[in-house]
N, C-alpha and C positions, 0 to 999 in steps of 0.2 A: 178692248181688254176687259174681264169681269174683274169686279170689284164685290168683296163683301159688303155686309150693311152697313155696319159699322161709320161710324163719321169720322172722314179723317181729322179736322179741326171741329171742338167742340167746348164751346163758349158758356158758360155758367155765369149771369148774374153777377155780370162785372160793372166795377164800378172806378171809376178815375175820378181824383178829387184836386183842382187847381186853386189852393185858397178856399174862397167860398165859392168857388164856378165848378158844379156836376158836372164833368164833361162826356161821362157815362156812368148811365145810372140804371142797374139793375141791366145791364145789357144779354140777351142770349141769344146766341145762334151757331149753327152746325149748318160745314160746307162738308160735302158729301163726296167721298174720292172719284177722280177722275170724271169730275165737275168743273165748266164753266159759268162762275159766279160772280155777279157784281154787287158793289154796296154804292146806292145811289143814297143822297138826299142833300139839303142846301147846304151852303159855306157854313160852319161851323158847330154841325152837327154830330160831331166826334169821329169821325169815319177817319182822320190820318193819328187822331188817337189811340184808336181801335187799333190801326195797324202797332203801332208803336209800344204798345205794353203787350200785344203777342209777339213781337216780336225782341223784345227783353229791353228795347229804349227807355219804357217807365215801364216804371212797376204798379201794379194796380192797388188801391184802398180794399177791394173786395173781389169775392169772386174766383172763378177755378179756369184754368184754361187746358185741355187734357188734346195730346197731339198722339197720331198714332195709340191711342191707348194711354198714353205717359203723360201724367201730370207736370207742365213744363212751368207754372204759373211761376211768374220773379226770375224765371232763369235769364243769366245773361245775353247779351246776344248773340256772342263766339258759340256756346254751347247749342241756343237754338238753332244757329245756321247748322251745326254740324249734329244737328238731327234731323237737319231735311228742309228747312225755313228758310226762303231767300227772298228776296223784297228787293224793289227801287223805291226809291224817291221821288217827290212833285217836284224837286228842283235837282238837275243832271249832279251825277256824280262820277265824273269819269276822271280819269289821271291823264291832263292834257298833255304832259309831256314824254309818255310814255306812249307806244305804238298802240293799237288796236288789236294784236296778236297778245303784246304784256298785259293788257288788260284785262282779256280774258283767261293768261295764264296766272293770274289774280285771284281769280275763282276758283280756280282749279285746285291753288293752295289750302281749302280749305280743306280738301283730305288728305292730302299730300304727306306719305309714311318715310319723307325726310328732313332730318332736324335742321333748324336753318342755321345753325352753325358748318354743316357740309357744304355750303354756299361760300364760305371762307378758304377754303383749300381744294385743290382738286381728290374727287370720290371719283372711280369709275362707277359706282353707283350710281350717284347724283347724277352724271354725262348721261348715263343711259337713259336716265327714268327724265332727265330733262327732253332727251328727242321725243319720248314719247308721250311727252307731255304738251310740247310743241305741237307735237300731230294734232293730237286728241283738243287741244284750243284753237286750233284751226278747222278741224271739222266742224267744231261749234259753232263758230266765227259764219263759214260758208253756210253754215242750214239757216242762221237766222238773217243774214244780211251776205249774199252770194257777189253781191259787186262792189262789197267792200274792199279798198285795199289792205293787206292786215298791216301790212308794214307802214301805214299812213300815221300821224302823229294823230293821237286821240282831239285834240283840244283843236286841230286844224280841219277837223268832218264838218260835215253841213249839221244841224240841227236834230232832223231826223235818223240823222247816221248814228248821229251821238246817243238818241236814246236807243236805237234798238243795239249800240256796242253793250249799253246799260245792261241790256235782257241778254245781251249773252253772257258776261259776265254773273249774273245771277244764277242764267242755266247750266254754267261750269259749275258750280258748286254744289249739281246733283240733286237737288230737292227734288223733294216730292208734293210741296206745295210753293207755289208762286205767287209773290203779294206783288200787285203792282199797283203805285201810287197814281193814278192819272197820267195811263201810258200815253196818250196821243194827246196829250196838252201844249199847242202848238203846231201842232203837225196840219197840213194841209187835208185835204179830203184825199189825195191820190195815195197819200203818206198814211191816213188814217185805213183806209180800204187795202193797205199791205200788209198792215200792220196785224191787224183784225185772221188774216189770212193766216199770218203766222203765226200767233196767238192758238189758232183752232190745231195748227200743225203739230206747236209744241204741245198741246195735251194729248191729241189723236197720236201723233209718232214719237212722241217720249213718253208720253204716261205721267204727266207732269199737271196734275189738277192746279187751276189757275184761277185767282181770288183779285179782282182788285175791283179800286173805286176809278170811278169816272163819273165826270158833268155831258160828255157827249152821248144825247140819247140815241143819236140814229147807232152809235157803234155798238151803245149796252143794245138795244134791242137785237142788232142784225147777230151778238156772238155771241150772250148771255143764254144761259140753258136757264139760270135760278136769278134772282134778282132776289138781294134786301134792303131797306127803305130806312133809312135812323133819320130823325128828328128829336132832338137835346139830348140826347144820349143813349136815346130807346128805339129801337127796334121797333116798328108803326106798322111795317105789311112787312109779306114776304111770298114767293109764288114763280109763276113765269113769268117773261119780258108781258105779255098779255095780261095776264092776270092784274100784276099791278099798274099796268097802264090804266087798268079801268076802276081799278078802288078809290072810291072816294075821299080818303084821307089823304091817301098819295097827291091827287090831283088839289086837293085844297095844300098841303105841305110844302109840293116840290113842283110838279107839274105845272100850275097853275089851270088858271079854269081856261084858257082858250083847247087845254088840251081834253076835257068835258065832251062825253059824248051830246051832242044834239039836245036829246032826250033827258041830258041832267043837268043843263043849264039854265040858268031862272030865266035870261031873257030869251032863251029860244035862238038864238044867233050862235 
């Protein structure tokens, strides 16, 4: 699908302040629509911050955050989501005692043009727009995890089931950009390698540009179109999965030097 120039997400010189801890400092970066992009760099280099004040959790000390065009910076996060911004979290949030089907008619609610007071009395409105709202969290349901049960209790899935119930739930909510916090953390290799699949699915067949951080390099290289690099709250490279595998800063920052090409390591080994 074409896309304008335009940057869908566009970061200005942000900055998050925790007491005396910079936790982003002067930060800038622009993900590019209908982009697979990652933000790589070590534990505590602001990258689940970064998510968190674009997405209205904290509010930033400094800085501009412009979405679609629209200056979101401070907005809440009801309103973010219902401009198009939907995220997981590094640690599951799913509603265990609720089906796999409610869970993603969870998401759904977040355009939903009925007031939840019709929820209290019978609406043949509300009956209709419920079946079809049924439908429509089950198609969701089956494109991202097709062997799920829907009618299975969420909290009673295996591991893997549980995050990717996660991402459907996020993809019910219609964005147009997806943050995902360390989607396959946990997940086996055969879990990671489905994952990744789908991942590429929902941007190629929803149009759904996807942003998130991850420690697993074999997954950022093999889906990642754009890779960015934070260490202490700054932006330090940014480029292809190649590109920054071989920059130097990266490799002394995050990579470490056994990942040094031959040729740029002092002892030759």
């Amino acid at each position: 699908m074409m896309h304008d120039a335009s940057p869908l997400l566009e970061v200005r010189n942000l900055s998050k302040r925790f007491g005396g801890l910079l936790a982003l400092n002067d930060l800038s970066v622009e993900i590019a629509p209908g982009s697979l992009h990652a933000i790589i760099g070590p534990n505590g280099c602001g990258k689940t911050t970064f998510f968190n004040v674009i997405t209205g959790l904290l509010s930033p000390n400094g800085g501009h955050i412009r979405f679609l065009g629209k200056d979101v910076t401070g907005l809440p996060p009801h309103r973010v989501a219902r401009l198009g911004i939907a995220r997981t979290f590094q640690n599951l949030l799913v509603f265990g005692s609720m089906s796999a089907l409610e869970n993603v008619q969870v998401g759904l609610q977040c355009h939903s043009s009925y007031p939840f007071l019709s929820n209290l009395w019978h609406d043949p409105r509300r009956s209709r727009g419920s079946v079809a709202q049924r439908d429509e969290a089950l198609e969701i349901l089956r494109f991202i995890d097709p062997s799920l049960d829907p009618m299975q209790p969420a909290g009673s899935l295996a591991y893997g089931h549980q995050r990717l119930l996660e991402i459907a739930r996020a993809v019910a909510t219609k964005p147009r950009l997806l943050m995902l916090d360390e989607p396959v953390a946990g997940m086996n290799p055969q879990e990671t390698a489905a994952l990744t699949q789908t991942l590429r699915r929902i941007r190629d067949e929803l149009d759904i540009t996807v942003l998130l951080i991850e420690h697993d390099m074999t997954m950022v290289m093999t889906l990642a179109e754009r890779v960015s690099v934070f260490e202490n709250g700054h932006r330090i490279a940014e480029g292809t999965p190649e590109e920054v595998r071989e920059d130097p800063r990266v490799i002394e920052a995050y990579l470490g030097a056994s990942h040094r090409p031959p040729e740029q390591r002092e002892d030759g080994n």
